[in-house]
C-alpha positions in Angstrom: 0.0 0.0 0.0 1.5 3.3 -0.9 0.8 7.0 0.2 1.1 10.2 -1.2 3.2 10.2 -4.1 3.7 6.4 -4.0 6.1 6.6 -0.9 6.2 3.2 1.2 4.6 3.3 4.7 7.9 3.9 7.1 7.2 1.2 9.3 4.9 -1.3 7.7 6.9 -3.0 5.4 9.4 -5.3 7.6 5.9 -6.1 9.3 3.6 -7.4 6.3 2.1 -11.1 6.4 4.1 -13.5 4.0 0.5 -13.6 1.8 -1.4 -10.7 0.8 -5.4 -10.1 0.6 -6.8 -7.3 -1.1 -5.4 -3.7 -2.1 -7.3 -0.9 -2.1 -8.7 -0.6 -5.6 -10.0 -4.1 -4.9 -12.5 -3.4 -2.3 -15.9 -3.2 -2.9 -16.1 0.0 -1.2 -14.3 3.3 -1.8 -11.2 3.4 0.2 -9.8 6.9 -0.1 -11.2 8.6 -2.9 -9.4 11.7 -5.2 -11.4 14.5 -3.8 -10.5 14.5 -0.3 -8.4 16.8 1.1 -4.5 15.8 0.2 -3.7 15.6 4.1 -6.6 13.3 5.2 -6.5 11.1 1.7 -2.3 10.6 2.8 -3.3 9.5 6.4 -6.4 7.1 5.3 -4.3 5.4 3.0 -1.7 4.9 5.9 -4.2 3.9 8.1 -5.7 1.1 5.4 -2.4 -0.1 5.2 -2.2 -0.9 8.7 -5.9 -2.4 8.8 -5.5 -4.2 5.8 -2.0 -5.5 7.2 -3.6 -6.5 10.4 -6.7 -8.5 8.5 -4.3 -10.4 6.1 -1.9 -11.5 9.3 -5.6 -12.7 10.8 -7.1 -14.5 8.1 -4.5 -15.2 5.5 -5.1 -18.8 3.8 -1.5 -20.3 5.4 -2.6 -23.7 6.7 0.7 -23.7 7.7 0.9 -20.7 10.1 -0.3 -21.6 13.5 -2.5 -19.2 15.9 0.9 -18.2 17.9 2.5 -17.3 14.4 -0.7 -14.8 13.2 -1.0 -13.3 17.0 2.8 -12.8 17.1 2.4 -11.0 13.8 -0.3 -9.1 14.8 1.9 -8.0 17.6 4.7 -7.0 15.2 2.1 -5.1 13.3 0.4 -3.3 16.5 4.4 -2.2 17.7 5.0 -0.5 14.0 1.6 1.4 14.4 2.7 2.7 17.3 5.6 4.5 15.8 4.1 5.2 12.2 0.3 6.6 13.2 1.8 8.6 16.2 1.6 11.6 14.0 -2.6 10.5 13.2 -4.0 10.3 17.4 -7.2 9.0 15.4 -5.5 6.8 13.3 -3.6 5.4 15.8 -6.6 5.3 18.5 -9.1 3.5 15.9 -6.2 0.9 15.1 -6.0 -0.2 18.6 -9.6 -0.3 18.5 -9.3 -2.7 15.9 -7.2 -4.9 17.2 -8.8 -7.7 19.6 -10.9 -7.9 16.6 -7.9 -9.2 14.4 -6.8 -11.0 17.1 -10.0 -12.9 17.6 -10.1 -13.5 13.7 -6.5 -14.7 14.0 -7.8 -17.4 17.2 -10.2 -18.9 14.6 -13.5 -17.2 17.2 -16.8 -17.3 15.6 -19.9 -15.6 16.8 -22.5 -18.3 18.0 -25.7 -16.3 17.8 -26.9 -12.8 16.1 -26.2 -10.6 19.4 -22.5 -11.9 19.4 -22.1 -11.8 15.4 -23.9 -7.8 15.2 -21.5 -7.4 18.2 -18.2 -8.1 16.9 -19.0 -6.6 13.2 -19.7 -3.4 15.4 -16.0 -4.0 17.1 -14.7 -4.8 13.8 -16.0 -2.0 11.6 -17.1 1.2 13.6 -14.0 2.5 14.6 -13.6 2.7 10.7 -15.9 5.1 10.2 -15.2 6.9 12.9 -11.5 7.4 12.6 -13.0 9.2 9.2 -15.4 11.3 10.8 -12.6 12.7 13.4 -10.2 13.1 11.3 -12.3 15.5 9.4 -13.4 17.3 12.6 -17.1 16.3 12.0 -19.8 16.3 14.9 -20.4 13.2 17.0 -24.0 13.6 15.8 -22.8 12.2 12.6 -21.7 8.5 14.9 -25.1 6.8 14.3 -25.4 7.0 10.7 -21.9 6.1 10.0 -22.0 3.4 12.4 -25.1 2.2 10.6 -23.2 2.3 7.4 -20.0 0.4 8.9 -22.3 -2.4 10.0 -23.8 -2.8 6.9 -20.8 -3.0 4.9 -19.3 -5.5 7.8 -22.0 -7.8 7.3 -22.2 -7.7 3.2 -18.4 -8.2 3.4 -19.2 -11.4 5.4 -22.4 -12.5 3.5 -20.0 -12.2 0.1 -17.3 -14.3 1.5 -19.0 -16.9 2.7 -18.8 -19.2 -0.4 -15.1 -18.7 -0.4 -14.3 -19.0 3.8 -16.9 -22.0 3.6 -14.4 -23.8 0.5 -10.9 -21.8 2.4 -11.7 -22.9 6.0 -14.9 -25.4 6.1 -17.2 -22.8 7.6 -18.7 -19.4 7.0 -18.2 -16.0 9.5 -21.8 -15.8 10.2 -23.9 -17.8 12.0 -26.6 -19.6 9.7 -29.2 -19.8 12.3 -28.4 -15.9 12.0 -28.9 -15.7 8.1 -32.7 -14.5 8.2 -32.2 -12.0 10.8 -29.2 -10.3 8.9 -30.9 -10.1 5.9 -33.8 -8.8 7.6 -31.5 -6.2 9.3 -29.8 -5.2 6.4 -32.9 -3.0 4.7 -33.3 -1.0 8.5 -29.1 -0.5 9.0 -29.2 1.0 5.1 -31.9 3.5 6.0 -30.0 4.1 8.9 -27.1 5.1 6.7 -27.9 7.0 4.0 -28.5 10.2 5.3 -25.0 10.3 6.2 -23.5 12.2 3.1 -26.0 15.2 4.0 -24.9 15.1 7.6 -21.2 15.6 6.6 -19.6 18.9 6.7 -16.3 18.2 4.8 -16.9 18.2 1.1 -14.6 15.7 -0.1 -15.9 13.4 2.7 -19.4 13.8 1.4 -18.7 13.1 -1.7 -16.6 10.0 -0.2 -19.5 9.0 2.1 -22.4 9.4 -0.8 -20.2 6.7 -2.7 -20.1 4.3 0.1 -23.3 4.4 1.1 -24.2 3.6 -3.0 -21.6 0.9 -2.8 -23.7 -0.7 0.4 -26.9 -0.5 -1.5 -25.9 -2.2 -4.9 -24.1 -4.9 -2.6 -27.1 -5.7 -1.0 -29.0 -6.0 -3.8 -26.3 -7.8 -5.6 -26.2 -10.3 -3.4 -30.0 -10.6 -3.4 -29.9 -11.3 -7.0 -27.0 -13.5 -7.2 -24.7 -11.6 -9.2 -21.3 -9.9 -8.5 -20.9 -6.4 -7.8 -20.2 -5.4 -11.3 -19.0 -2.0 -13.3 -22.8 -0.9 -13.3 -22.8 -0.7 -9.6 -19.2 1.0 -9.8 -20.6 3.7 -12.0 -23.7 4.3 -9.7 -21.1 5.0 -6.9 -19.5 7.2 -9.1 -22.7 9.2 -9.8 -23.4 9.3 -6.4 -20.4 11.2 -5.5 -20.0 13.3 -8.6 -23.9 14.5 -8.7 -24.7 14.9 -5.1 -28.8 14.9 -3.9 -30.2 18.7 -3.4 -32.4 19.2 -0.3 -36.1 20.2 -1.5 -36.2 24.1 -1.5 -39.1 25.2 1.0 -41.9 27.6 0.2 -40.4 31.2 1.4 -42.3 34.4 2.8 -41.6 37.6 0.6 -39.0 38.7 2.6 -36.6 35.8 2.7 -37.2 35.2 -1.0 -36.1 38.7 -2.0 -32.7 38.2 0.9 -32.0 33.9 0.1 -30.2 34.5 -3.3 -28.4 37.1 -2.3 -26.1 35.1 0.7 -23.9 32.6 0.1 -24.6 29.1 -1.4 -24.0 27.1 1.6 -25.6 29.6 4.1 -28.8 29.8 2.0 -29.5 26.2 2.0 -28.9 26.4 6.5 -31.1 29.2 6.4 -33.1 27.7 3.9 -33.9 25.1 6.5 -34.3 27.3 9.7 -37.0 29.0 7.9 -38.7 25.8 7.1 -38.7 24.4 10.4 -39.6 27.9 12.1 -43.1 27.8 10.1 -43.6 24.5 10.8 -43.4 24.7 14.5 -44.8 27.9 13.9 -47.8 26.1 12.1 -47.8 23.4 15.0 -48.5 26.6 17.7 -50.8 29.0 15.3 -53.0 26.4 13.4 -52.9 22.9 14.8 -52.1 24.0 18.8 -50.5 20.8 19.0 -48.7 21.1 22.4 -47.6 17.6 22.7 -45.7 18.0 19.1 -44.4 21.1 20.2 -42.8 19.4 23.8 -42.0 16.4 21.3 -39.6 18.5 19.5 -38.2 20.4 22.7 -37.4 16.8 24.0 -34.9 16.2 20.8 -33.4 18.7 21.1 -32.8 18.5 25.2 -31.5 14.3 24.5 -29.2 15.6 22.2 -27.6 17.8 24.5 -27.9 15.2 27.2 -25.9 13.2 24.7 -29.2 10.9 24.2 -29.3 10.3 20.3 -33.4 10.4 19.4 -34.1 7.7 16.2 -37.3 10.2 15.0 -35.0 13.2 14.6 -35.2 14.1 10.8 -32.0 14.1 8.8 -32.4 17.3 7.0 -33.0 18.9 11.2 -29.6 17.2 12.1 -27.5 19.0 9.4 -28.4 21.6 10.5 -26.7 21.2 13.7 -24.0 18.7 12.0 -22.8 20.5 8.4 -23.9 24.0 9.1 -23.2 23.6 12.8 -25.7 25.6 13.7 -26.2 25.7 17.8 -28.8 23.9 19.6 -29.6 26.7 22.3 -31.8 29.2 19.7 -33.9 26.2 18.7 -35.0 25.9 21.9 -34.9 29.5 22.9 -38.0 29.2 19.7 -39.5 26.3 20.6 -40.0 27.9 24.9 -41.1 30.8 22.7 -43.9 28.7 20.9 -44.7 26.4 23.7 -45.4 29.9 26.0 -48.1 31.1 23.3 -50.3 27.7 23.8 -50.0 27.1 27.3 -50.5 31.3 28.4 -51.6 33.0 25.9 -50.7 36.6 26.4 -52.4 39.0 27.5 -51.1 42.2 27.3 -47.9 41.7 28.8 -45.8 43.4 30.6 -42.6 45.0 28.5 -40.0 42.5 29.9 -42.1 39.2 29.3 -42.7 40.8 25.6 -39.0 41.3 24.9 -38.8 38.4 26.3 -41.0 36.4 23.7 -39.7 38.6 20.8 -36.0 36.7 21.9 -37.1 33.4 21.8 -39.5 33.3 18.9 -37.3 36.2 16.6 -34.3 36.6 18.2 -33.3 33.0 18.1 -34.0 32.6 14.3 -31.5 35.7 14.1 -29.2 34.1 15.8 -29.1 31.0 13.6 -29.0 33.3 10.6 -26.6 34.8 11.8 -24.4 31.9 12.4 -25.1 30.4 9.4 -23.2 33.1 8.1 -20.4 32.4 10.1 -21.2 36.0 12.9 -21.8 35.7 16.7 -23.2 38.9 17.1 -26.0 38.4 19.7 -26.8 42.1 20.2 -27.7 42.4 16.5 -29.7 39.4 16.5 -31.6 40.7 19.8 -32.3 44.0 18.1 -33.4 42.6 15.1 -35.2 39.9 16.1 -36.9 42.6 18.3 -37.9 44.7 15.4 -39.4 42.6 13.3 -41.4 40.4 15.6 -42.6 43.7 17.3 -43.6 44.7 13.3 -45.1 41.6 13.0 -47.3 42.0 15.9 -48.2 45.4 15.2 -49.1 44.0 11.8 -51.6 41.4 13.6 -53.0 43.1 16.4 -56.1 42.7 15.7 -56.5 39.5 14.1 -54.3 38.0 17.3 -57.1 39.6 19.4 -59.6 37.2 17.8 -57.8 34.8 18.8 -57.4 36.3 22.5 -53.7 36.9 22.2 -53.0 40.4 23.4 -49.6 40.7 22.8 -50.0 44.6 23.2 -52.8 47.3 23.1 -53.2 50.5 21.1 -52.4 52.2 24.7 -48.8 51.0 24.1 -48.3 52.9 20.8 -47.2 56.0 22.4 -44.1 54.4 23.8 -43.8 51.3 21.5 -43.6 52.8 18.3 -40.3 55.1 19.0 -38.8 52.0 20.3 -39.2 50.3 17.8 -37.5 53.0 15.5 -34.4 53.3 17.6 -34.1 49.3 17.2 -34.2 49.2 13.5 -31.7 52.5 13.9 -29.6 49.9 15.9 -29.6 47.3 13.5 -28.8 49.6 11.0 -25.6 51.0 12.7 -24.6 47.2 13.5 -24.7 46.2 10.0 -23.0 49.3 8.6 -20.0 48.6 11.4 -19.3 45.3 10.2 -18.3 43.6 6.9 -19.3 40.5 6.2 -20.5 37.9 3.7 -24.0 38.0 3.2 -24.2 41.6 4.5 -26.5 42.3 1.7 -28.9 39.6 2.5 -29.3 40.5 6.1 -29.7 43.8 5.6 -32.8 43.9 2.9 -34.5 41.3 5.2 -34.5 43.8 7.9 -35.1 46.3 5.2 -38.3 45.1 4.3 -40.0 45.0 7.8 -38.8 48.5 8.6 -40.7 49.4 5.5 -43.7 47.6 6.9 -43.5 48.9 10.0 -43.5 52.5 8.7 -46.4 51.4 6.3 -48.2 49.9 9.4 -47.6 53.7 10.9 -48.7 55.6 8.0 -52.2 53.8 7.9 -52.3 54.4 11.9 -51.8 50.4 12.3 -54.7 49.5 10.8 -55.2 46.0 9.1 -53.8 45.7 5.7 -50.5 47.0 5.3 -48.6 45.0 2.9 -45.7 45.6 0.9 -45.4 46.4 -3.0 -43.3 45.2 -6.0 -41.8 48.6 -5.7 -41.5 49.0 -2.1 -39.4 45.5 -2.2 -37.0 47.0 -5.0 -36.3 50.3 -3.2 -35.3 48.1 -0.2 -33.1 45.8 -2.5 -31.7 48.7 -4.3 -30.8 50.8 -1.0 -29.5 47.6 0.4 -27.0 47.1 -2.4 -25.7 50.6 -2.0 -25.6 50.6 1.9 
């Protein structure tokens, strides 16, 4: 196995088994593919060399070689990894990981039953894809789905070789009273799995991930219909990588239509899907006042910061938090917000509780925006997320009073309404202080509700203001400029 520009592993060569099993190009998985990142692709390839090394010295066809010989080379191989993946702490930490595995193979020990077979394909295959995901720096929320995808390519490695360990060593890896359960597995762990490319914040490794999870699914339905895994399915895992899947684009409000094409690619699509799920919880609170879905949501979100992994949380929710990184604490700052409005409504409030409510269900979402584009500025998102909530509810006044939500009365106008200036004044100055990209996104989305609000105060906040073709191009236009 060579890395980099074909120079020999430093340590693995006095150590390699007399016999030698696959190479790289040979698997039926991608290994380390051209696009990722020159650095990582040099220290997989060094890290297969050691893995494949270690599998070859535990199951190499050597009648001849005893138990003693492979665990002694094993040992031999484990001493050399010591001083050669010093310089990879994940490398070298999933290798030793790896190793009662090998040393298992190498004492002939077979799983008797499914628990003990799933169980050592887990010890055998996890620490594989893991050593990938923290090399790359990726979030432990990603652990699930690529441990669903090691497992599944453990066990189709195992259900392919079993013609040749049955003729090689007289029996097969797998348990046979196991068979049906695996192959009943299979279909769950691959669903498991395949949101992993969209979870993945690394490009190269998406693209890496996309083909593996391809090559998993042609296995398994190779091996359903008898045939080998072919060029057709290596052209699928091809496509796969090269042509990756694009998230549905949600329906937008005017106001983040006009401001989503004008921020970066990958911020759009994170803010893309904040928007989506803030109407849908909105939608939850406003017209379905489902409470329990509401506190189903806020329960996620508090496992996964109690480092409990919930099976029902949607993959396109956890990239947000994986590939954009987005933080968890504004999603539930949104979700207290929308929880509040069904189990008190307000009524009339005092100013505190009010700014209070304008942070959680506004200022949150600003705060994800925010960091989608890569800014921690919290007193922008607070005076923002002030603004245009306040707009929003001076907007609805009365049709919230129908419902009996008093948010605020026409008795506040006096005070509220030059408040409400001086924060869109602050927002302003914010935005004009600071240079980012984006910038130009942000600031017509504010734009456009202190436009509304001052159409709200023209018409004396009666019901009805709205916003023009025109008014939306003026904002655009003295966005650019600003």
């Amino acid at each position: 196995m060579l890395v980099g520009m074909n120079a020999p592993l430093p340590g693995l060569a006095a150590v390699l088994p007399p016999h030698r099993g696959k190479t790289a190009p040979q698997e039926s998985f991608p290994v380390a593919l051209r696009w990722l990142a020159g650095g990582h692709r040099a220290a997989i390839l060094r890290f297969y060399g050691y893995v494949r090394a270690a599998d070859d010295w535990a199951d190499m066809p050597d009648p001849g070689m005893s138990v003693a010989d492979r665990l002694a080379g094993l040992h031999r191989l484990a001493t050399a990894a010591e001083r050669d993946l010093t310089a990879i702490p994940a490398a070298l930490a999933a290798f030793k990981a790896l190793l009662p595995a090998f040393e298992a193979d190498a004492r002939g020990d077979l799983p008797t039953d499914l628990a003990t077979a799933l169980a050592t394909c887990r010890a055998s295959s996890v620490p594989v894809g893991r050593f990938l995901l923290d090399l790359h720096g990726e979030s432990p929320l990603t652990y699930p789905a690529a441990d669903a995808l090691c497992l599944s390519l453990q066990l189709l490695n195992h259900l392919d070789d079993a013609p040749a360990d049955r003729a090689r060593w007289g029996r097969a890896y797998l348990p046979t009273a196991a068979l049906p359960a695996i192959h009943a597995a299979l279909p769950r762990l691959l669903a498991e799995a395949a949101p992993l490319p969209q979870l993945l914040r690394a490009p190269g490794l998406r693209r890496q991930a996309a083909a593996t999870v391809m090559a998993a699914q042609r296995q398994a339905a190779a091996l359903a219909d008898g045939r080998p895994f072919g060029l057709r399915d290596r052209l699928a895992c091809a496509r796969a990588a090269l042509v990756p899947a694009r998230p549905p684009r949600p329906r937008l409000s005017g106001s983040f239509r006009l401001a989503l094409p004008l921020l970066p690619a990958e911020a759009r699509a994170a803010i893309a899907g904040v928007y989506a799920y803030a109407r849908a919880w909105d939608a939850l609170a406003d017209e379905a006042g489902d409470l329990a879905a509401l506190h189903a949501w806020h329960d996620r979100l508090t496992g996964l910061a109690e480092g409990r992994f919930p099976a029902d949380l949607p993959p396109d929710f956890l990239a947000l938090l994986t590939r954009y990184r987005l933080p968890r604490p504004p999603f539930l700052a949104l979700l207290d917000g929308l929880i509040s409005d069904l189990t008190a409504p307000p009524q009339a409030p005092d100013r505190a509780a009010l700014l209070l409510y304008c942070d959680r269900v506004a200022g949150a979402v600003g705060t994800l925006i925010l960091a989608a584009l890569g800014i921690e500025d919290d007193a922008l998102a607070r005076s923002a997320g002030r603004a245009l909530q306040l707009t929003n509810i001076l907007r609805d006044l009365d049709a919230d009073a129908a419902t009996g939500r008093v948010y605020l009365t026409r008795a506040d106008l006096p005070t509220l309404v030059p408040e409400v200036e001086a924060l869109y004044a602050d927002c302003t100055a914010r935005l004009a202080a600071r240079r980012f990209r984006g910038r130009w996104g942000v600031a017509v989305m504010i734009g456009l509700y202190r436009r509304l609000f001052r159409r709200l105060q023209a018409q004396a906040f009666a019901p009805g203001g709205r916003l023009t073709g025109a008014d939306r191009l003026a904002v655009l236009l003295r966005a650019g400029r600003g």
